[in-house]
Each structure stands twice: as C-alpha cells, then as structure tokens.
N, C-alpha and C positions, 0 to 999 in steps of 0.2 A: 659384509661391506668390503673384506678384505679382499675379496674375491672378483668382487665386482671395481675395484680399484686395476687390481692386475690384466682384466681382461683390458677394460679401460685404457689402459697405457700401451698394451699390445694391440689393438685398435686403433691407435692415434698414429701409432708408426706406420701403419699401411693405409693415413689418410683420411680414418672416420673420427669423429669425434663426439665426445661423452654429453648427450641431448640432457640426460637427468636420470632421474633414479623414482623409484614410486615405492610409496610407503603403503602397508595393508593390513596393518595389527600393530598391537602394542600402543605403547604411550607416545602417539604420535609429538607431541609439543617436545619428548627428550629427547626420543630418538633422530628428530628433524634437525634439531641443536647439534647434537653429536656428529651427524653426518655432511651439515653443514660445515663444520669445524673441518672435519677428516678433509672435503671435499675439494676448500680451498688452500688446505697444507701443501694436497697432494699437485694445484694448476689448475685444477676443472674448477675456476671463477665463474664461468660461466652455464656451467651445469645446474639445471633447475631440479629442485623436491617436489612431487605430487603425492598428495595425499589423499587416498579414499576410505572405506570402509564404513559405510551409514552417515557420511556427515551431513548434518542440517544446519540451518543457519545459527543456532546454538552452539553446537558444540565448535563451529567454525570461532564465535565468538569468543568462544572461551581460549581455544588454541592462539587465539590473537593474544589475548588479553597474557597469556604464560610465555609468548617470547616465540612462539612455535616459528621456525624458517621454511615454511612451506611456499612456494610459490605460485603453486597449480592447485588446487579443489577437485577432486573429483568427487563432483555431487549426482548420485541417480538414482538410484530408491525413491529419495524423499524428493526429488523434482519432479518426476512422470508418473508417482499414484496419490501426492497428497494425503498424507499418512495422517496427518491432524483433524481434516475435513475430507473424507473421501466424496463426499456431494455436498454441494450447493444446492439450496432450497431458495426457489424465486418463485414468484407469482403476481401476475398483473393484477391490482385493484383500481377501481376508475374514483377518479377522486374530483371529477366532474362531466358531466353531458351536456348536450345539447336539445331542447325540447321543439315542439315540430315549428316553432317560430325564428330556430335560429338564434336562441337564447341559452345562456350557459346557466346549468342548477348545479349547484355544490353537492358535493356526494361524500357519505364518510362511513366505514364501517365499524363499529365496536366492537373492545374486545375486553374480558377482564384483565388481560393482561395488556397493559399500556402503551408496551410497542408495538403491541400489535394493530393495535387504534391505529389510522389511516388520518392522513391529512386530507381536507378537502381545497377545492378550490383549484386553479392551473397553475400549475407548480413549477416556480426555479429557484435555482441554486446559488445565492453568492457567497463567493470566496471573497473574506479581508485579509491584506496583507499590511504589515507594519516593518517597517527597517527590512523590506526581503525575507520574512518568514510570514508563513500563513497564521493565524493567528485564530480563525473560526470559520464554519459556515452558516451561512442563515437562509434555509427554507421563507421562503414566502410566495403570495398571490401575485402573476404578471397584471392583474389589474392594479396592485396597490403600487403606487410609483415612489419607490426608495427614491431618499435625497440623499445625500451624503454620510449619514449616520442614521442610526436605525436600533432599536432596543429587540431584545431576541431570549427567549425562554427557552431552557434546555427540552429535548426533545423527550427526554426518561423523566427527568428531575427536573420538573416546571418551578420550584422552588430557587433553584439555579438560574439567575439572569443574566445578561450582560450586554455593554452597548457597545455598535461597533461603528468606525466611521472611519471616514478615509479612501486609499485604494483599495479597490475592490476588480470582481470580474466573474461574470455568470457564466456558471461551469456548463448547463444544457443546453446543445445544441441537437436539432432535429434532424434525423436521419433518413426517416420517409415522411413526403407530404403530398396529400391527397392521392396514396398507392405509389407516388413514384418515388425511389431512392434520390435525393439532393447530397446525400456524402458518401465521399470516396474516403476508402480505408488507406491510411498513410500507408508507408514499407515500417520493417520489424524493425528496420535501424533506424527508423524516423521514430518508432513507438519505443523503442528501448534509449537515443535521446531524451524524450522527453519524461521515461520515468525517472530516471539519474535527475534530472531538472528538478522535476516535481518532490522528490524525498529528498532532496539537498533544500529544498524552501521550507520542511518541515522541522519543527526543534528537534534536538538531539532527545530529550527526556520521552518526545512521541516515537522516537524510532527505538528507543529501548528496549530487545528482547526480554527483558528481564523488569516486569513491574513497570510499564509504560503507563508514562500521563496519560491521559484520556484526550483524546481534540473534538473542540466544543461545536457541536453543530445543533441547532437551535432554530425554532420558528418564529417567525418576525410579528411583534407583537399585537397586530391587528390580524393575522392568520391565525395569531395562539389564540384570542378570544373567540373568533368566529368558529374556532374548534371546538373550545369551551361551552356556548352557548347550543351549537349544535349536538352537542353529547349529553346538556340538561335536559333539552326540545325531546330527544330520543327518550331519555329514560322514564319520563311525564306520560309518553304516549302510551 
C-alpha cells in the first residue's frame, strides 16, 4: 500500500488522480478497513476500494455485515455461470383445453410427489399486498371471480391455510395471442427499475440469504378442491 500511496502522490503532481485501488486476496473486510483508514490520512477522500475474488451475494453479505469499506464488487464467476443452479428445468403442462365445441376441460397430471401435481383449470396469479409489502400469492381459476377476500391453501402443505383480502393485483399477463406477440419487452433499465421495486415490497426475513421465511403462495379454495376431487376421480379409475 505504501507503494501505491507514493506512486499516487507523484501522480497527482503531474495532474492524474488516485480512481481506487482493488483488493484480490486475503481478508477483504480488514484489509479494506485498513486501507480505507491509510487512504484518507494520506487526501485520496475520494478514492474508491474494489473488491473481487469469488464473491457471491453471501459473502458480500457478510463483508457487509464486519464493517468491510468496499465500494465497488466485482462480481463474475458466480454472475455469468450460476454456480448453485447451473440449469433451469421448465416444461410446459396443459392444465386445460378446449374440446371440438369450444369448450374448456380441466386437465391435471399426477404425480407422487406433490409438486409435481399440476393445477388444473386457466390459471392466474394474485399478488396481496398490506401496508406496501407483499404478503402472498394465490393461484386460482379466471372463471372463479375473486371478491375482495378470498381463502387459499398452501400449494406443498394444503394443511397450511390462509385468508387474504384487500389490495391486490394479477401478476399474468399474455404475451402471444392467437400466434401474434401483443407485448413488448421493456429496456434492461426499465426491467432492472422494476426489480429494485419489486424486492424492496418484499419483507426483509424473505430476502434473507441466510435461513429465509418462506412466501406464501397458495390455491384459492374452490381451485384447491376441484384439484382435490379431480386427484380422487383419477385414482378410482
């Protein structure tokens, strides 16, 4: 550091000035302290610390959490190969049709294991919100017409209930209809607004890296029985 102070100073006499320094080993949260300290003894107030070396949003949390004076992150490993999930596993299930009358039939697939059980019926999503935090979601049928409150069975743990009422607002909106695209993809800075929005409306306990609450999302109680009774119907046949 001493070294990078002197250059620093013979630098600034002919005009340039000290942008920051970058950390790459070691025990970032002390030696960021220290250098901090060193950094505005010596005038460079305005010199920023970068930190890299594997960090993820953990150990960011933690350097937080010990006082670390970092200003900058340099996160890229664990941004551009997803080291925890390297793939994503999706697959489409129809969870209703239409039959040659222009009629919709419920459709549901079973499975021994529970989540993997399929909702039937034409599916959306509401979001409750209380005092500005989200609070749940609740699966249910576009034919059944929520009123203002509404009872909701956890989606794992149907023993798990809860009623929800109030603001609300249905998250699915359709992207293609009848073949043609009806939406436009916002910009990255339209979409990176609205995530900062969207995890700032979630409790703190849900956004805990470390032993996070769970958020409740649940089928709306005339969806959960018609699921119910279609999963008895099945097992009979």
């Amino acid at each position: 550091m001493k070294k990078a102070i002197h250059a620093a100073k013979k630098l600034k006499g002919e005009g340039f000035e000290l942008e920051g320094v970058r950390l790459d080993s070691g025990n970032l949260a002390e030696l960021s302290i220290k250098i901090r300290k060193i950094l505005d003894e010596e005038g460079f107030l305005k010199a920023r610390i970068m930190a890299s070396n594997e960090l993820d949003e953990k150990l960011i949390s933690e350097l937080k959490k010990k006082g670390a004076k970092i200003t900058i992150w340099g996160v890229g490993t664990h941004l551009v190969t997803g080291r925890e999930q390297p793939a994503l596993d999706g697959i489409y299930k129809l969870s209703a049709v239409q039959n040659g009358k222009g009629e919709w039939v419920d459709k549901l697939k079973t499975s021994d294991q529970r989540a993997k059980t399929t909702h039937p019926g034409i599916l959306q999503v509401r979001r409750f919100i209380d005092e500005g935090k989200y609070v749940g979601d609740v699966i249910f049928d576009e034919r059944t017409k929520l009123g203002s409150s509404c009872m909701a069975f956890h989606c794992i743990d149907p023993d798990q209930k809860r009623e929800f009422k109030g603001k609300s607002r249905d998250l699915l909106i359709p992207v293609f209809k009848e073949g043609k695209e009806v939406y436009r993809s916002p910009t990255l800075e339209k979409i990176q607004e609205r995530t900062k929005k969207e995890l700032s409306s979630l409790s703190p306990s849900i956004l805990s890296l470390f032993d996070p609450e769970d958020y409740f999302v649940g089928l709306e109680s005339k969806l959960h029985e018609k699921k119910r009774l279609m999963i008895e119907a099945l097992e009979k046949a």
